[in-house]
BALOBA-1460 file (C-alpha; in Angstrom, 3 decimals):
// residues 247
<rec num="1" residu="x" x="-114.777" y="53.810" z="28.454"/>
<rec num="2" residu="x" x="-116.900" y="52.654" z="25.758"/>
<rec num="3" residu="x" x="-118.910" y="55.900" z="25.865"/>
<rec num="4" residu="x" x="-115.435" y="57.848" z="25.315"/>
<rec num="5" residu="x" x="-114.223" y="55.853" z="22.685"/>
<rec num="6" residu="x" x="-117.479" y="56.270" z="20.602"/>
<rec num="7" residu="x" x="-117.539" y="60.230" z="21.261"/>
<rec num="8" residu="x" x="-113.399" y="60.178" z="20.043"/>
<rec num="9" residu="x" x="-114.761" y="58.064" z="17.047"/>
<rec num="10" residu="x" x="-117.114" y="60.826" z="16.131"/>
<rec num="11" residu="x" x="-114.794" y="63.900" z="17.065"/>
<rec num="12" residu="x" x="-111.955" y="62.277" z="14.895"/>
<rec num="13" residu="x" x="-114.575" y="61.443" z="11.925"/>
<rec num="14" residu="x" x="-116.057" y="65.443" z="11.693"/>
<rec num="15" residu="x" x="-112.533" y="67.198" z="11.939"/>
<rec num="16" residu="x" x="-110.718" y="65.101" z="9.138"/>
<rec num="17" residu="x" x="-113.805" y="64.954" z="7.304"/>
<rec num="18" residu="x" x="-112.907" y="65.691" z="3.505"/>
<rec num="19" residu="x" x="-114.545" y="67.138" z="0.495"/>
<rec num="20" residu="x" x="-113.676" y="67.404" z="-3.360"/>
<rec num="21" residu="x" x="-115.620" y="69.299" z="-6.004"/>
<rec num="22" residu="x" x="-114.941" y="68.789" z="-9.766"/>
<rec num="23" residu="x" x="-115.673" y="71.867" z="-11.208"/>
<rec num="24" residu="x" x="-115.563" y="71.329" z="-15.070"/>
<rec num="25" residu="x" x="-115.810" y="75.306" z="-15.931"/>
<rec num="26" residu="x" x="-112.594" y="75.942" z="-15.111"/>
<rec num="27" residu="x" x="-110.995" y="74.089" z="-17.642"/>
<rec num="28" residu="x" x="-111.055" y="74.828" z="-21.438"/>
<rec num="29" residu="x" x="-113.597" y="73.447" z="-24.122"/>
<rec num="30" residu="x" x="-112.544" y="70.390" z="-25.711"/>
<rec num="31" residu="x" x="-110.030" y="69.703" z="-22.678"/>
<rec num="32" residu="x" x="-109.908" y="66.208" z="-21.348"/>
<rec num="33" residu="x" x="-109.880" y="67.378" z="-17.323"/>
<rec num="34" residu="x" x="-105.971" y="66.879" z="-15.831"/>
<rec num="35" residu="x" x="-105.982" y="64.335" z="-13.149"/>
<rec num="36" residu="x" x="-108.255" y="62.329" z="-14.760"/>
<rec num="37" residu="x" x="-107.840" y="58.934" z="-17.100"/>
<rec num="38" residu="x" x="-109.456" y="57.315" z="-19.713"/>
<rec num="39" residu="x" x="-110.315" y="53.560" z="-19.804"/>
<rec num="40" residu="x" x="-112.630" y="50.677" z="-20.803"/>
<rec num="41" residu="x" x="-114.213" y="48.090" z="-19.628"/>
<rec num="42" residu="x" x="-115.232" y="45.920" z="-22.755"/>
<rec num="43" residu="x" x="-114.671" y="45.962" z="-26.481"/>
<rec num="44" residu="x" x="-115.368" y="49.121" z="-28.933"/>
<rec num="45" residu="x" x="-113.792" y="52.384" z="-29.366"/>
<rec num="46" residu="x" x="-112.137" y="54.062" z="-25.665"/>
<rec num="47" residu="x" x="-114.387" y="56.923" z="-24.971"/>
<rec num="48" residu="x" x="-114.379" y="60.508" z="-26.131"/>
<rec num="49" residu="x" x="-114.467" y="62.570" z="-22.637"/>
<rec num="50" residu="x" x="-114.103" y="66.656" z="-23.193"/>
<rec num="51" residu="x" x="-115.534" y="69.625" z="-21.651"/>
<rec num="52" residu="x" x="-118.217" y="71.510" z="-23.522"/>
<rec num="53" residu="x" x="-120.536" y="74.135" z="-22.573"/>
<rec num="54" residu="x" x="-124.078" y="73.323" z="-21.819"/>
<rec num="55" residu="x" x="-126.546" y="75.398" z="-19.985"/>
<rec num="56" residu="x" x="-127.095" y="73.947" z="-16.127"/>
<rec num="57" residu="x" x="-129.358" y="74.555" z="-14.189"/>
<rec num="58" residu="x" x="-128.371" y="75.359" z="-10.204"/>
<rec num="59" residu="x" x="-128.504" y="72.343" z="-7.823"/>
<rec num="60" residu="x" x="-129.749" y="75.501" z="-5.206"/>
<rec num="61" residu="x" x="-132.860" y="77.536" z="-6.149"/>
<rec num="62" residu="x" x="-131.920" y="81.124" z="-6.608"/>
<rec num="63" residu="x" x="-132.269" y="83.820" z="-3.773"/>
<rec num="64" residu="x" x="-133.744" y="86.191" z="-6.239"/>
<rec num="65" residu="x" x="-136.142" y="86.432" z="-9.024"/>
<rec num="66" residu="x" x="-134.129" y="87.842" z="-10.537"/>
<rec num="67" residu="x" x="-131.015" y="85.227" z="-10.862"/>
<rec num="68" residu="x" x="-130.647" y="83.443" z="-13.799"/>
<rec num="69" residu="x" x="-132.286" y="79.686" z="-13.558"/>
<rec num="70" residu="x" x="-129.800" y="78.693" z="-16.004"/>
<rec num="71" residu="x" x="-126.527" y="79.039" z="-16.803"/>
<rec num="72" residu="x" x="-124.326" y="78.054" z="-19.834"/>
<rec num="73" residu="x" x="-121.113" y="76.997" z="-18.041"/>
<rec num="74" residu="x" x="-118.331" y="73.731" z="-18.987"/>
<rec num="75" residu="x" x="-119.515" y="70.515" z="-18.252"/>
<rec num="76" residu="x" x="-118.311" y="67.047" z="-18.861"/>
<rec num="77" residu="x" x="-119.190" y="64.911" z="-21.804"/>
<rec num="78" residu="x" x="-118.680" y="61.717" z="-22.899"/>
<rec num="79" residu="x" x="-119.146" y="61.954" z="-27.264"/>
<rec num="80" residu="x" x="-118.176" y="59.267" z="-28.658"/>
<rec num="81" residu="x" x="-121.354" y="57.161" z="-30.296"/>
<rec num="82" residu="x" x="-119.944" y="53.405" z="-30.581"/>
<rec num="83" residu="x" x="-121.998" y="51.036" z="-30.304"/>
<rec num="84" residu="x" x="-120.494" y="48.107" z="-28.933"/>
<rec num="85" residu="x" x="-123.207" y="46.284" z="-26.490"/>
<rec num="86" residu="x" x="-120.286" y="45.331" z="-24.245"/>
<rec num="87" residu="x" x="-118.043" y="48.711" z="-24.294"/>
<rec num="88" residu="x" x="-118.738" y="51.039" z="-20.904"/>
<rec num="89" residu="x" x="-116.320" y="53.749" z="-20.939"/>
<rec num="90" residu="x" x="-114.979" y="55.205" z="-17.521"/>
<rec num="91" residu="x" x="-113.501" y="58.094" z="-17.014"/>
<rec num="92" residu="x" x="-110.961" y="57.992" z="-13.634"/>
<rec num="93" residu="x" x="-110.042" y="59.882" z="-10.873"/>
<rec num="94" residu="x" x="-106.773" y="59.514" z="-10.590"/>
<rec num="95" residu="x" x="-106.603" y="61.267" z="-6.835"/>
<rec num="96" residu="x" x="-106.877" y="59.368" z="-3.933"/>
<rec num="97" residu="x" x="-108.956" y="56.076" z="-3.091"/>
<rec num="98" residu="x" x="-111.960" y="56.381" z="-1.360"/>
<rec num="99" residu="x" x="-113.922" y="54.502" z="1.496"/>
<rec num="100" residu="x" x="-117.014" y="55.608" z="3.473"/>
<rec num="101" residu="x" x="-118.155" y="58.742" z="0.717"/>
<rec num="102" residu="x" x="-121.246" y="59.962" z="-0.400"/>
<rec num="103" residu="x" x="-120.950" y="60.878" z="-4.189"/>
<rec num="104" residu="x" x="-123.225" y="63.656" z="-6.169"/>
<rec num="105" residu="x" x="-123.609" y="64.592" z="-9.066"/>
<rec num="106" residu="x" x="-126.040" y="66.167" z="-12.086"/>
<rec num="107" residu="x" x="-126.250" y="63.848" z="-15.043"/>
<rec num="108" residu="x" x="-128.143" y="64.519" z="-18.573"/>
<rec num="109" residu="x" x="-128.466" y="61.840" z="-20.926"/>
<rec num="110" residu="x" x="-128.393" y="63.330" z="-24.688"/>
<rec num="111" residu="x" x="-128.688" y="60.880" z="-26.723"/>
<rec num="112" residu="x" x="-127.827" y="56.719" z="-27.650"/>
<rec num="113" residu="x" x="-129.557" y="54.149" z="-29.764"/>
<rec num="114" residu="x" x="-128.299" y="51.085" z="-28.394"/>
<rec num="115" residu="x" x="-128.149" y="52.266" z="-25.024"/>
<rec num="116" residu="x" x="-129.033" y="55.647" z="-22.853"/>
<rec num="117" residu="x" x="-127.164" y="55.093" z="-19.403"/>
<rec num="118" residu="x" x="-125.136" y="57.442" z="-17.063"/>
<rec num="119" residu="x" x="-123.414" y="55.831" z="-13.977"/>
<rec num="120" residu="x" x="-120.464" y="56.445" z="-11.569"/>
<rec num="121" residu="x" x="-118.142" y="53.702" z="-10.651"/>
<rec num="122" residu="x" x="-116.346" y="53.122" z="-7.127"/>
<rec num="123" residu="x" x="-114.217" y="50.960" z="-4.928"/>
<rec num="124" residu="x" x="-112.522" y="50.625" z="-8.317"/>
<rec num="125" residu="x" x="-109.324" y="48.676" z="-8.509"/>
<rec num="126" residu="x" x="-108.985" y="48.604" z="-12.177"/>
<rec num="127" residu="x" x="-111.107" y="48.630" z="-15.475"/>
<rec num="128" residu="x" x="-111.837" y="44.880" z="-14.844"/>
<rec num="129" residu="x" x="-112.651" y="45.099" z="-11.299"/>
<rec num="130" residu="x" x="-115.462" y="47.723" z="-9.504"/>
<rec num="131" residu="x" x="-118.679" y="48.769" z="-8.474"/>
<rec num="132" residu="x" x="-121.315" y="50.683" z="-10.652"/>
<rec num="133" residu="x" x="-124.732" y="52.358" z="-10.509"/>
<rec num="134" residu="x" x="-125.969" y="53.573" z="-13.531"/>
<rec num="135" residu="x" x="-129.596" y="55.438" z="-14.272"/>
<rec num="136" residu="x" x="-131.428" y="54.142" z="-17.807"/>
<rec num="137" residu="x" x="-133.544" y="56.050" z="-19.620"/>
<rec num="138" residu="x" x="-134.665" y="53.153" z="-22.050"/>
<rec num="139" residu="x" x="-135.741" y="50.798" z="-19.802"/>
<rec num="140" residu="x" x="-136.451" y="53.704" z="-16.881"/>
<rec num="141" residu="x" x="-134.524" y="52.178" z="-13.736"/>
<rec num="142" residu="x" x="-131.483" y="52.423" z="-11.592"/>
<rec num="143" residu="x" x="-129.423" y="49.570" z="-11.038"/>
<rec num="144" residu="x" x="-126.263" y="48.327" z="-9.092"/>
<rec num="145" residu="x" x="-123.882" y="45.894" z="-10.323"/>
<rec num="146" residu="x" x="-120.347" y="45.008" z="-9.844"/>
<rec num="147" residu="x" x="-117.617" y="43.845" z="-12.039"/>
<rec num="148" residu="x" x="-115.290" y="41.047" z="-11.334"/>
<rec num="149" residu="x" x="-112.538" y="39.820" z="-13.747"/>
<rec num="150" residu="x" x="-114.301" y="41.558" z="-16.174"/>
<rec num="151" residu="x" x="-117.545" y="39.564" z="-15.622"/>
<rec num="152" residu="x" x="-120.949" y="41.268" z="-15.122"/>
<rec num="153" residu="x" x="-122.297" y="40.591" z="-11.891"/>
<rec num="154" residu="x" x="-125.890" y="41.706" z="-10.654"/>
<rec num="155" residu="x" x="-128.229" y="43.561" z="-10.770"/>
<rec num="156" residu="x" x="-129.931" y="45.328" z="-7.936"/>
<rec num="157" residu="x" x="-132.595" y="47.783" z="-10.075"/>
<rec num="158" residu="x" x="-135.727" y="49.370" z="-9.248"/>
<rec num="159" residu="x" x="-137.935" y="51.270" z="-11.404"/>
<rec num="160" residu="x" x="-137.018" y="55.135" z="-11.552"/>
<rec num="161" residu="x" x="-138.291" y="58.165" z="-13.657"/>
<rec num="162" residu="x" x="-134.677" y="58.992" z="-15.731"/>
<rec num="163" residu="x" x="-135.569" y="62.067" z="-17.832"/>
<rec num="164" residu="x" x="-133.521" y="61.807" z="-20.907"/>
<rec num="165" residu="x" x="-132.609" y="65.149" z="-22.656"/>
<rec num="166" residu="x" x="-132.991" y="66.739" z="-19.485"/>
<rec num="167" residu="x" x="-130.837" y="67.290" z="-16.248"/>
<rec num="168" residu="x" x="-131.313" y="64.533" z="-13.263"/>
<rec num="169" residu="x" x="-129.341" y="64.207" z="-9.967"/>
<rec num="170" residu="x" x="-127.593" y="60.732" z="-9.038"/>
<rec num="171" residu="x" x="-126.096" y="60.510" z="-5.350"/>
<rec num="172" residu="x" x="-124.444" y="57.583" z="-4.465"/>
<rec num="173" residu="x" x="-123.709" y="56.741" z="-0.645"/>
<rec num="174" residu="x" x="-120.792" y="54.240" z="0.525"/>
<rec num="175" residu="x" x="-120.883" y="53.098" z="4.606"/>
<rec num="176" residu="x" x="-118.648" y="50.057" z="5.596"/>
<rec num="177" residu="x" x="-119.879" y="47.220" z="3.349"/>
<rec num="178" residu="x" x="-123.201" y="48.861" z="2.418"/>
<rec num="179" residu="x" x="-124.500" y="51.276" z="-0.038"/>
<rec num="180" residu="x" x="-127.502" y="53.033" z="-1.789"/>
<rec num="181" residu="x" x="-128.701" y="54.990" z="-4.397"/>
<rec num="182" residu="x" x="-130.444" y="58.219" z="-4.622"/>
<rec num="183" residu="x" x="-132.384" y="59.758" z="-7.993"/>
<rec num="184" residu="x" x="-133.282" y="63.702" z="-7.848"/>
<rec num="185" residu="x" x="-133.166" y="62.875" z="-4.079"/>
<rec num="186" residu="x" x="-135.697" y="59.981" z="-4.070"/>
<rec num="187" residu="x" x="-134.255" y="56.635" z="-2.635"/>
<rec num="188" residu="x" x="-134.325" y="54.380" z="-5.286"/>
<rec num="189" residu="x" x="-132.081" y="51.157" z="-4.105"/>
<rec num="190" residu="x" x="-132.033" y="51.433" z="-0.671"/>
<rec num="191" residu="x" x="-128.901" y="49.913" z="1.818"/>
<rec num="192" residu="x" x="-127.570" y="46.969" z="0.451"/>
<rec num="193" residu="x" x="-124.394" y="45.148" z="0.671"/>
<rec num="194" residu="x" x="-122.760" y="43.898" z="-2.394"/>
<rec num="195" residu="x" x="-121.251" y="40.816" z="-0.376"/>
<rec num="196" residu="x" x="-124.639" y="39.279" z="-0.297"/>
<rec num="197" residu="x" x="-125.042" y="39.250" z="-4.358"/>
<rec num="198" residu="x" x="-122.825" y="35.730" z="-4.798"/>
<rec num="199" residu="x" x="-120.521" y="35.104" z="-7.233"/>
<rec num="200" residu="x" x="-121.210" y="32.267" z="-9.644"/>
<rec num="201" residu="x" x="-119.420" y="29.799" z="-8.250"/>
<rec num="202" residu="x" x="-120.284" y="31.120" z="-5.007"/>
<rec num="203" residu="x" x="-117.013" y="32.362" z="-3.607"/>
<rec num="204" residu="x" x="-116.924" y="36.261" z="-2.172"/>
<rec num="205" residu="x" x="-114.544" y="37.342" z="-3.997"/>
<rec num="206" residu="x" x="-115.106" y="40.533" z="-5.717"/>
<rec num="207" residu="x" x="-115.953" y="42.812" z="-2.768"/>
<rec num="208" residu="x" x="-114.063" y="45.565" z="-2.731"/>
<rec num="209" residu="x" x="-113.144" y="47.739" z="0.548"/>
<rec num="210" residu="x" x="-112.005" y="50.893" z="-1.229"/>
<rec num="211" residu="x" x="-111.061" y="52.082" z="-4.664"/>
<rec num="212" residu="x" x="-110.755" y="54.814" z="-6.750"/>
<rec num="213" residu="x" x="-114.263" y="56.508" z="-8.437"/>
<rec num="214" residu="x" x="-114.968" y="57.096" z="-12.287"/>
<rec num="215" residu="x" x="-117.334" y="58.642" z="-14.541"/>
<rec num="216" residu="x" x="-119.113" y="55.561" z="-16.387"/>
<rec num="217" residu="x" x="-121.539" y="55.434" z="-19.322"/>
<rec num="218" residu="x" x="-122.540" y="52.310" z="-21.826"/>
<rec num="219" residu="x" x="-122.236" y="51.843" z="-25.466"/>
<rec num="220" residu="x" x="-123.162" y="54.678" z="-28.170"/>
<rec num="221" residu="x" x="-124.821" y="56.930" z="-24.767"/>
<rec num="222" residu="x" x="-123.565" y="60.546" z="-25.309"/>
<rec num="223" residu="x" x="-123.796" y="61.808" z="-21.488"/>
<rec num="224" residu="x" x="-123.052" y="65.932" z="-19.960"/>
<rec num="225" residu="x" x="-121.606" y="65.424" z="-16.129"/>
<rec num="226" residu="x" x="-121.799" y="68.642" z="-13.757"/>
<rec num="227" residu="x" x="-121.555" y="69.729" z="-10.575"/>
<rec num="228" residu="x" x="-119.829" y="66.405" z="-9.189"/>
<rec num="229" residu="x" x="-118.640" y="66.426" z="-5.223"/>
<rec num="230" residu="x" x="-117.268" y="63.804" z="-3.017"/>
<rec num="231" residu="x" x="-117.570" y="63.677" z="0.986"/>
<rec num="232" residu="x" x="-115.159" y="61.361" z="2.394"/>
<rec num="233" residu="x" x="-113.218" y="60.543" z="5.542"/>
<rec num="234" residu="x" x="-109.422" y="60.547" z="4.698"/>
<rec num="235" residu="x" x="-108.531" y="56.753" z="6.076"/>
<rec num="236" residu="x" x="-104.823" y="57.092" z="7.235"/>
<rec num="237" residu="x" x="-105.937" y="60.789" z="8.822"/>
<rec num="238" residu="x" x="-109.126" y="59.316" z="10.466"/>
<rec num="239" residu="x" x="-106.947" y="56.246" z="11.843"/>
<rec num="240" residu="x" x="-104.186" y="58.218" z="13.520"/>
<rec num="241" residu="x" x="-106.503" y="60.851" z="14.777"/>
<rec num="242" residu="x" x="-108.525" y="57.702" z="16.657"/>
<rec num="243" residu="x" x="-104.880" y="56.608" z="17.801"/>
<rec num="244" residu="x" x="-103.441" y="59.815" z="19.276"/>
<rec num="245" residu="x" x="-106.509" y="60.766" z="21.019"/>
<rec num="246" residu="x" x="-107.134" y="57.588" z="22.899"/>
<rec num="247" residu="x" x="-103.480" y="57.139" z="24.362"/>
């Protein structure tokens, strides 16, 4: 029985399995992308999030010699340069909530003085309350932290090589109440589980199940996004799925 059960488990999990690109060319320059939402965790100015044209290079190496390496195509850019220690501007999905997921995406940090971070944001449940991991090309390190009623709590970091002025690849992975981090596909926080960083007064609150995922970056950090995609299992799909095939 048990045996069935797990292989219904799997069967369910492969056939509703879901996928969502975020394909910034198609939209025009200077466009904020529709179905998205700006916000802020922090003080300072909100952010500045448009499309612009930057040249990419493929996540796949070309078939051909003869294929362009790079190619000027719309990205996503967060422009605004304020410089408020505390501001971290997100820029939200406004889709679906997501649970088990693995996130990637191609980052390049242009410029900042105060700070030079890109991140992505998850489980989010509002600007006050969500998970983060964010590459830093100052201080050279990726790092996990969460935020609960607006308080900063964390970090998880390791040292990591984050190229500024050039293009790096973040991929974020989300199982149950454990996660990790990938950097231009080198493991650089490896499974964790946020429940196990306490809160200050040592309650768990501030673990979040699910939640909605954003485009983050901190302070005066100008930032290009590209070639974002999301795996997920749709819940509610997955769950009935499990049901129906059991009875």
């Amino acid at each position: 029985m048990f045996q069935r059960l797990f292989a219904l488990f799997v069967c369910a999990a492969c056939a509703f399995a879901g996928e969502r690109r975020f394909d910034f060319s198609e939209f025009r320059e200077s466009q904020t992308p529709p179905g998205f939402r700006s916000a802020l965790t922090g003080r300072g100015q909100p952010g500045d999030w448009k499309v612009v044209t930057a040249e990419v290079p493929p996540l796949v190496a070309p078939l051909s010699p003869r294929t362009p390496v790079i190619t000027k195509r719309g990205v996503l850019a967060q422009l605004s340069q304020d410089r408020d220690e505390t501001r971290a501007p997100l820029l939200i999905f406004d889709g679906e909530p997501f649970n088990d997921f693995t996130f990637n995406t191609q980052f390049k940090i242009v410029s900042g003085a105060v700070e030079q971070m890109a991140g992505f944001a998850f489980r989010l449940q509002d600007e006050k309350n969500y998970y983060y991991i964010r590459a830093n090309a100052k201080d050279q390190n990726v790092a996990f932290f969460r935020y609960v009623e607006g308080e900063l709590i964390g970090p998880v970091s390791a040292p990591a090589e984050v190229k500024k002025g050039e293009w790096n690849q973040l991929t974020v992975e989300c199982r149950g109440s454990k996660l990790r981090a990938l950097l231009n596909e080198r493991e650089v926080i490896p499974w964790t589980e946020p429940n196990l960083i306490p809160f200050p007064d040592g309650s768990s609150k501030g673990v979040f199940s699910t939640g909605k995922i954003a485009f983050w970056t901190k302070a005066d950090s100008v930032v290009y996004f590209a070639d974002a995609r999301i795996d997920f299992t749709p819940r509610e799909l997955f769950a009935q799925a499990l049901v129906q095939e059991t009875m």
